[in-house]
C-alpha positions as CSV (number, residue, x, y, z in Angstrom):
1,X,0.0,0.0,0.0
2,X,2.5,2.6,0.9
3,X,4.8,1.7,-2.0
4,X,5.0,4.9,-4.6
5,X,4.4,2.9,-7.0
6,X,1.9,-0.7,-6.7
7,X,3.8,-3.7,-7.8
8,X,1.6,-4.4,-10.8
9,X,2.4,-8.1,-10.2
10,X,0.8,-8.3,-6.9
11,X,-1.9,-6.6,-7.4
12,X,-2.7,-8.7,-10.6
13,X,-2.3,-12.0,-8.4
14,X,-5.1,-10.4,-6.0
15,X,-7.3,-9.7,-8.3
16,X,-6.2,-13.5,-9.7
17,X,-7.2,-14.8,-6.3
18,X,-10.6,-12.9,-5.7
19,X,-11.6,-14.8,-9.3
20,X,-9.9,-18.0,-7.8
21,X,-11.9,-17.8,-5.2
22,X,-15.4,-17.2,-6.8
23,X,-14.8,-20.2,-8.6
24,X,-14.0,-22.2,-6.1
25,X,-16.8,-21.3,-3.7
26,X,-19.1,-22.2,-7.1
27,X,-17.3,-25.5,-7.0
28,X,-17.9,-26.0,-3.3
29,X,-21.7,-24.9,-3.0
30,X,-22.4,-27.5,-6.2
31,X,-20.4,-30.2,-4.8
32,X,-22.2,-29.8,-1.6
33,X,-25.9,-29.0,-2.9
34,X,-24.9,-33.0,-4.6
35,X,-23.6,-34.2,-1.6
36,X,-26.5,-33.1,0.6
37,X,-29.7,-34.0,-1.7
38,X,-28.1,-37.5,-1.4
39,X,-29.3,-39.9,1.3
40,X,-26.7,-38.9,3.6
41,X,-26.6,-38.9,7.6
42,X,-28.0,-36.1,9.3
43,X,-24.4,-35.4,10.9
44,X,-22.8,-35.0,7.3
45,X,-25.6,-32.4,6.2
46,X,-24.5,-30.7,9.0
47,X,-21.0,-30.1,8.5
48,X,-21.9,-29.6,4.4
49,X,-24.2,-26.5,5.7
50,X,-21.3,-25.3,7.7
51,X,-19.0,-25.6,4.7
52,X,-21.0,-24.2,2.8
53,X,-21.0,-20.6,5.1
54,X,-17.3,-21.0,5.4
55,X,-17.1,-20.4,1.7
56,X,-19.5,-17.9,1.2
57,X,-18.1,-16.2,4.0
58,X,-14.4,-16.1,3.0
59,X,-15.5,-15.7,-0.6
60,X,-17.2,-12.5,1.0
61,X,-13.9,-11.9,2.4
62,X,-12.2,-11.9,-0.9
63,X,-14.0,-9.6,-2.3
64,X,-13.4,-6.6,0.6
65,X,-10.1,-6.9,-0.2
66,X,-10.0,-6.6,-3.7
67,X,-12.6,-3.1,-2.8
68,X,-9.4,-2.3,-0.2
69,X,-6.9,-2.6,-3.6
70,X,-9.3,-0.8,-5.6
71,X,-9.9,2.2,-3.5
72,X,-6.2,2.2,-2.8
73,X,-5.5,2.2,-6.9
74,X,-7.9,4.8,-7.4
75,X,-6.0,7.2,-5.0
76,X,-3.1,6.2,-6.8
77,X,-4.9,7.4,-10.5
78,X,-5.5,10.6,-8.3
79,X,-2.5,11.2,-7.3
80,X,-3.5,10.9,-3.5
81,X,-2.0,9.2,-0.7
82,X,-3.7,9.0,2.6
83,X,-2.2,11.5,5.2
84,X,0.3,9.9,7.1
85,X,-2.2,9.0,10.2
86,X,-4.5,7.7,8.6
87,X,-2.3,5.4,6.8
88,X,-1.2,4.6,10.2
89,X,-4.7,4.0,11.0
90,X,-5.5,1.6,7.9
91,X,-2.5,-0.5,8.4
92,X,-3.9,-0.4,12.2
93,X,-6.6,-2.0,11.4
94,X,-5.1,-4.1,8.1
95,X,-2.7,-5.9,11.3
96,X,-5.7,-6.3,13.7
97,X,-8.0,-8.0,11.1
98,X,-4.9,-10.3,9.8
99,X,-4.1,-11.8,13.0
100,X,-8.3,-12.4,13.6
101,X,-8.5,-14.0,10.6
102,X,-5.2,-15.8,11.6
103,X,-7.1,-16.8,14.8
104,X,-10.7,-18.0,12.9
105,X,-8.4,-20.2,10.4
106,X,-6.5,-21.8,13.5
107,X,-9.6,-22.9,14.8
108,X,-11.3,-24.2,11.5
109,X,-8.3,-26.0,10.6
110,X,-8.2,-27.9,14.4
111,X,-11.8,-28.2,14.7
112,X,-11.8,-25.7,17.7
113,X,-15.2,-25.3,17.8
114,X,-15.0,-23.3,21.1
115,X,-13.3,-19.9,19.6
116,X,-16.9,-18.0,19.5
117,X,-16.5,-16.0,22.4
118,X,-12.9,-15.4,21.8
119,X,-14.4,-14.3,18.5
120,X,-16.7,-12.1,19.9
121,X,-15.1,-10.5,22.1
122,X,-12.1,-9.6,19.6
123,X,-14.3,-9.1,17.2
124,X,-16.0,-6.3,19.0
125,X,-12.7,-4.3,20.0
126,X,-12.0,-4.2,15.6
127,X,-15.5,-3.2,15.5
128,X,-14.4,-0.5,18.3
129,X,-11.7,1.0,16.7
130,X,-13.4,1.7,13.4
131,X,-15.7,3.7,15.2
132,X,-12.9,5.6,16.5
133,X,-11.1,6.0,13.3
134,X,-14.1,6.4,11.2
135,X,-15.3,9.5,14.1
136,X,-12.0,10.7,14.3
137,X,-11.7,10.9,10.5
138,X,-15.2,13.1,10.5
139,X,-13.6,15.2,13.0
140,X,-10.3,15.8,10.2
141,X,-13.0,16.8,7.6
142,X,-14.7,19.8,10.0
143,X,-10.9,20.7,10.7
144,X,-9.7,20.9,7.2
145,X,-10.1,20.3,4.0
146,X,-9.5,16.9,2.4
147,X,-9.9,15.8,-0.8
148,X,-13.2,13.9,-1.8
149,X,-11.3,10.8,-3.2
150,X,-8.4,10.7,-0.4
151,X,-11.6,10.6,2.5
152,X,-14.4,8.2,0.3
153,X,-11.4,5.6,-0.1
154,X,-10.4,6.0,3.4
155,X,-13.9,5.4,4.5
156,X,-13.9,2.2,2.3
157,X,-10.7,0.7,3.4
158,X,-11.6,1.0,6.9
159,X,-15.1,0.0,6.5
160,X,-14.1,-2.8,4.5
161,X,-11.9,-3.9,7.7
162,X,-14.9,-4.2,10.0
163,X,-17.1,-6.0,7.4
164,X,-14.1,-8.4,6.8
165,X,-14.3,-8.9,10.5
166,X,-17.9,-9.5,10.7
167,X,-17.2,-12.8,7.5
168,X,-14.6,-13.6,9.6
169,X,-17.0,-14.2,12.7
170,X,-19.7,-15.7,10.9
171,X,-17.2,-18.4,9.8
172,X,-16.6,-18.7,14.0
173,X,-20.5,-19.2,14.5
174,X,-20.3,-21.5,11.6
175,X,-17.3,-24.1,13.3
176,X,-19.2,-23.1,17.0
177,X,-22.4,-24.0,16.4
């Protein structure tokens, strides 16, 4: 993000992965629809249905982050760069939201079906602090002037943290329960 210019090979192997993982999650949810219309036990429905929100949900996932690249490569066509705190702030919340998600894929990957409150609880502090940036951010616009682009991208990028964060804890009500 805070490169001068975007390496134009990352950012084509995001936008590669966001159409990755469409097609997978279209692979998944047919596979699954099969599986379950099949006379299977009622414990394998189960865990198909749960599937089944996991990959909608980190599909979901995918696709905030390619709205994160975009809005960044749109200030970039402008010629803006976020001021420096709330580039700070975005990279704040860019940290807190990868080591949640780090958390929610620990726990699908060991079956941890117990990591809902933890979840929660971490959950809502992300949740938190956007409110604070996002308020503290409308407080910078009464205080000065800031170009239109440089604060709509803002607001997306941070936005797109706390929805990422709310996919991220539907996949931990999907393991719990």
């Amino acid at each position: 993000f805070d490169q001068e210019q975007p390496d134009e090979v990352l950012v084509q192997k995001i936008f590669h992965r966001e159409q990755v993982l469409d097609n997978m999650q279209h692979e998944v949810i047919e596979f699954l629809t099969d599986l379950m219309t099949g006379n299977v036990p009622h414990s394998i429905t189960e865990e198909a249905r749960a599937q089944l929100r996991i990959a909608d949900e980190l599909e979901s996932i995918s696709d905030y982050v390619a709205t994160i690249l975009k809005s960044h490569l749109r200030l970039r066509q402008g010629n803006l760069r976020l001021c420096d705190t709330e580039r700070a702030h975005r990279n704040e919340l860019h940290e807190k939201f990868t080591r949640y998600q780090e958390m929610i894929d620990e726990a699908v990957r060991h079956n941890q079906s117990d990591v809902l409150s933890k979840a929660k609880s971490k959950g809502d502090a992300i949740t938190h602090r956007f409110k604070e940036l996002r308020d503290a951010h409308l407080v910078r616009l009464t205080e000065e002037k800031v170009d239109p682009l440089e604060s709509m991208s803002y607001n997306t990028m941070i936005q797109s943290y706390r929805k990422m964060k709310d996919h991220a804890l539907n996949i931990a009500e999907a393991i719990g329960g």
